[in-house]
C-alpha positions as CSV (number, residue, x, y, z in Angstrom):
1,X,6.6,15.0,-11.7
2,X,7.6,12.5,-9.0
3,X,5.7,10.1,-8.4
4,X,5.3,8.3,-5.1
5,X,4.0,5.0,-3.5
6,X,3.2,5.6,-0.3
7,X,2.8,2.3,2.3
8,X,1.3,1.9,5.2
9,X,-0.9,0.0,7.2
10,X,-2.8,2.3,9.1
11,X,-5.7,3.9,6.6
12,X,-5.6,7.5,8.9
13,X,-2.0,7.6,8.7
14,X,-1.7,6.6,5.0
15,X,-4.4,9.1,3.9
16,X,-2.6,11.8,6.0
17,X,0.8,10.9,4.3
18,X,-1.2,10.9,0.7
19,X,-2.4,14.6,1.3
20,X,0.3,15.9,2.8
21,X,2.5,14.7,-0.7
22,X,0.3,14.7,-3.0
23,X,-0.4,18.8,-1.9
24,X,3.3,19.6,-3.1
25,X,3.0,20.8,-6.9
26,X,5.9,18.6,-7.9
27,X,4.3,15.2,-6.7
28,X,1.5,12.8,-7.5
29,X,0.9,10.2,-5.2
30,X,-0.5,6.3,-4.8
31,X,-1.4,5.1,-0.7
32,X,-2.0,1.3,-0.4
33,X,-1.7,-0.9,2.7
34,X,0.9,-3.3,3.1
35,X,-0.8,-6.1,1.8
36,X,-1.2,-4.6,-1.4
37,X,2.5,-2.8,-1.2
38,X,4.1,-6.1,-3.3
39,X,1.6,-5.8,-6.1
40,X,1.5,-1.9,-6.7
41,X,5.3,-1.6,-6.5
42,X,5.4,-4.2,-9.2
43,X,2.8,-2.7,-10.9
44,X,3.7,1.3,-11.0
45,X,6.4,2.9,-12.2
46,X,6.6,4.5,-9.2
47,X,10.3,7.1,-8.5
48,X,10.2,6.3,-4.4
49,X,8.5,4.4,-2.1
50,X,8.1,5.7,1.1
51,X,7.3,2.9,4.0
52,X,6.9,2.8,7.2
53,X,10.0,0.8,8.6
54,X,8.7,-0.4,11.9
55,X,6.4,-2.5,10.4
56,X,8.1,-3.6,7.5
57,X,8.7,-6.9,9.2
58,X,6.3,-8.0,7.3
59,X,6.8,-6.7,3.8
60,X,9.5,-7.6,1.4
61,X,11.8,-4.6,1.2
62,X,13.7,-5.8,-1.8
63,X,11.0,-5.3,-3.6
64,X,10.2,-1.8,-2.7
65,X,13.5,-0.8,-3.5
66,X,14.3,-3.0,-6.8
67,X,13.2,-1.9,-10.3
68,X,9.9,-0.8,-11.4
69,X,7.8,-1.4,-15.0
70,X,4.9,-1.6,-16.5
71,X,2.6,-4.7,-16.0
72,X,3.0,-5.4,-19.6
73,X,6.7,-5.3,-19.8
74,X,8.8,-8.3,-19.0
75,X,11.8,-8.4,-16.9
76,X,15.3,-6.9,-18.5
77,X,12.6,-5.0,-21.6
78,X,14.8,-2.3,-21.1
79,X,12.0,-0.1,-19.9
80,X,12.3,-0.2,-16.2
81,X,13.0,2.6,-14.1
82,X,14.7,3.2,-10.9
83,X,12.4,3.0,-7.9
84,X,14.2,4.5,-4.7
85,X,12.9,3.6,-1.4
86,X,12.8,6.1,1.7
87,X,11.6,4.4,5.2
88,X,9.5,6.6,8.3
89,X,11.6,5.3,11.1
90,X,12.1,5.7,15.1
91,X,15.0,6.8,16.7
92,X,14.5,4.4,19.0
93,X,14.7,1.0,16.6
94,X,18.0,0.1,14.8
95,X,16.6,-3.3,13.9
96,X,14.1,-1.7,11.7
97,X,16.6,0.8,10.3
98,X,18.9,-2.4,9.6
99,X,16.7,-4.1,7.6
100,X,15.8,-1.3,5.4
101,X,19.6,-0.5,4.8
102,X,20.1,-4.1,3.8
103,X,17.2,-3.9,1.7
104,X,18.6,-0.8,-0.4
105,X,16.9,2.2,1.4
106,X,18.1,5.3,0.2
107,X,16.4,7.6,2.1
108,X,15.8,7.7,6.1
109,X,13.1,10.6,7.8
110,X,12.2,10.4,11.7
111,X,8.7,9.7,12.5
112,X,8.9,13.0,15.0
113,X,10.6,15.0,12.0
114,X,8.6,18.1,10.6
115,X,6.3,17.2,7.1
116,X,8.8,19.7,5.4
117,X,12.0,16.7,6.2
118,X,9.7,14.3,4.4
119,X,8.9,16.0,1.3
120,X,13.0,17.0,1.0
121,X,13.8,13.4,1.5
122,X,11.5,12.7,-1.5
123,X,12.6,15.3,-3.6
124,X,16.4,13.8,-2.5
125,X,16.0,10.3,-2.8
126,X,13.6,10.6,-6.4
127,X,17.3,13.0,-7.6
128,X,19.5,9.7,-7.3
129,X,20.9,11.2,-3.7
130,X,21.0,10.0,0.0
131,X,18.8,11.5,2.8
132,X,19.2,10.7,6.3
133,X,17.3,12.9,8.7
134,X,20.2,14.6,11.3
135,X,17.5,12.8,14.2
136,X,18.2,10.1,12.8
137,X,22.4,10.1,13.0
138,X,23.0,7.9,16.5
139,X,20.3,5.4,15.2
140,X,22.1,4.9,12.2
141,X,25.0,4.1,14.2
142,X,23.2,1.7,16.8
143,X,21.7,-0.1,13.5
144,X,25.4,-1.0,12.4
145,X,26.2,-2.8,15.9
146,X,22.8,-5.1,15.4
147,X,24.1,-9.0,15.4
148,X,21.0,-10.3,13.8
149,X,20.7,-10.1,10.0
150,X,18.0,-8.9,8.3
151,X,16.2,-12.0,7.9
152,X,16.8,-13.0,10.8
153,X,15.6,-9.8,12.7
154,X,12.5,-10.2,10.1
155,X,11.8,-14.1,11.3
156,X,12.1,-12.9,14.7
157,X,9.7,-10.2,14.1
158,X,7.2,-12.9,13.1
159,X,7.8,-14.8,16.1
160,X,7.4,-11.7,18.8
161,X,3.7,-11.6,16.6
162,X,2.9,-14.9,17.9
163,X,4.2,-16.9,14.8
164,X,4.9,-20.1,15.0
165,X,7.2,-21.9,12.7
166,X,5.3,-23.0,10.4
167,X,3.2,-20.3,10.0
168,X,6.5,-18.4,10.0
169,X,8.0,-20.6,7.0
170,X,4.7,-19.8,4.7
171,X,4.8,-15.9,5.3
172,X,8.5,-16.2,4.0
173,X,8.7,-18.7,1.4
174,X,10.8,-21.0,3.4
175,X,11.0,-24.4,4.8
176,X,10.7,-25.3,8.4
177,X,14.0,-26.1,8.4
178,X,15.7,-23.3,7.6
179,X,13.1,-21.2,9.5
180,X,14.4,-23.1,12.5
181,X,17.8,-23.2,11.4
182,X,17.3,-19.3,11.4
183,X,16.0,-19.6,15.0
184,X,18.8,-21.2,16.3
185,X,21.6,-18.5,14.9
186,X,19.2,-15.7,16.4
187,X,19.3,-17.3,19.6
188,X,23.0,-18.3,19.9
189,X,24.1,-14.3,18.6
190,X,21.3,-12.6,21.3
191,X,22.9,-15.1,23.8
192,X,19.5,-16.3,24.7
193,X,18.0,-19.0,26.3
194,X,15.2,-20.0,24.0
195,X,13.2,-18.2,21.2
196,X,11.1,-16.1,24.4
197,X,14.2,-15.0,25.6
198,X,15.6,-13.7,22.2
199,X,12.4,-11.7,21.2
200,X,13.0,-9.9,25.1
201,X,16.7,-9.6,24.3
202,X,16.4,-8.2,21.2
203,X,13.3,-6.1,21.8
204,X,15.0,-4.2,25.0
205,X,17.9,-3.3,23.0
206,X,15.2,-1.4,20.8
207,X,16.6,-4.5,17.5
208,X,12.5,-5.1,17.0
């Protein structure tokens, strides 16, 4: 049996994902928000997480892709399992593809692909293998010319929200420093005039 964490943030979406998995005979399914995505993958010893990429801004990817174990069982027990992540993507945003590939992704499905690509890429991902949808091939390459790193395509993210430094800093764990430290590279690689002009850089080339 696989079993699957699904994440997303919208509840009509998630539910939809959780039925249309959970329907398969081979799969048995968990849907939680992204603000509960760090716990549960922490918490369930889950084969892949599938999450939505273009909104992943928020979430820590590492963490979807990294180890999972039981609550009970302590780091390096010996008892963890591989826990593959697969991202829902657009064709149309290599910045969100990027960050998922530097996070670990194994596994890449269209958000216009048929239900059918979704549950293969499970299946494909949960067997140790790569999937990337065929829609997805020119993104894929478009994501590999992206200047900004994932972090910083993931603090400018924050600040296209409306995220100010500081609040920008708490979300992340870092200090306001380095957050504007971050700014500063995102706006000398985007040849920008100021952190405005980055975020309409960056989101016209499709990067957020």
């Amino acid at each position: 049996m696989i079993r699957v964490l699904l994440v997303h943030d919208v509840r009509i979406l998630r539910c939809g994902l959780a039925a249309l998995v959970g329907s398969e005979p081979d799969m048995e399914t968990e849907a939680v928000s992204g603000k509960e995505a760090t716990r549960s993958a922490r918490a369930l010893r889950a084969d892949v997480c599938v999450a939505d990429a273009d909104v992943t801004g928020r979430l820590p990817l590492h963490e979807l892709a990294g180890p999972a174990r039981a609550p009970h069982d302590p780091p390096g027990s010996g008892r963890e399992v591989p826990r593959r992540l697969l991202v829902l993507v657009s064709q149309h945003c290599p910045g969100a593809l990027r960050r998922a590939l530097d996070a670990g992704a194994r596994g890449f499905v269209c958000k216009d692909a048929l239900p059918e690509q979704l549950v293969t890429g499970i299946r494909r991902v949960a067997a140790g293998e790569r999937f990337v949808d065929n829609a997805l091939a020119g993104t894929v390459l478009r994501a590999s010319e992206v200047p900004l790193s994932a972090r910083e395509l993931t603090v400018l993210s924050a600040a296209a929200e409306g995220a100010g430094i500081t609040e920008i800093a708490r979300r992340l764990g870092l200090s306001a420093g380095t957050v504007r430290n971050y700014m500063s590279a995102i706006t000398r690689k985007t040849g920008a005039r100021n952190r405005v002009d980055a975020i309409r850089i960056s989101q016209g080339a499709g990067w957020l």
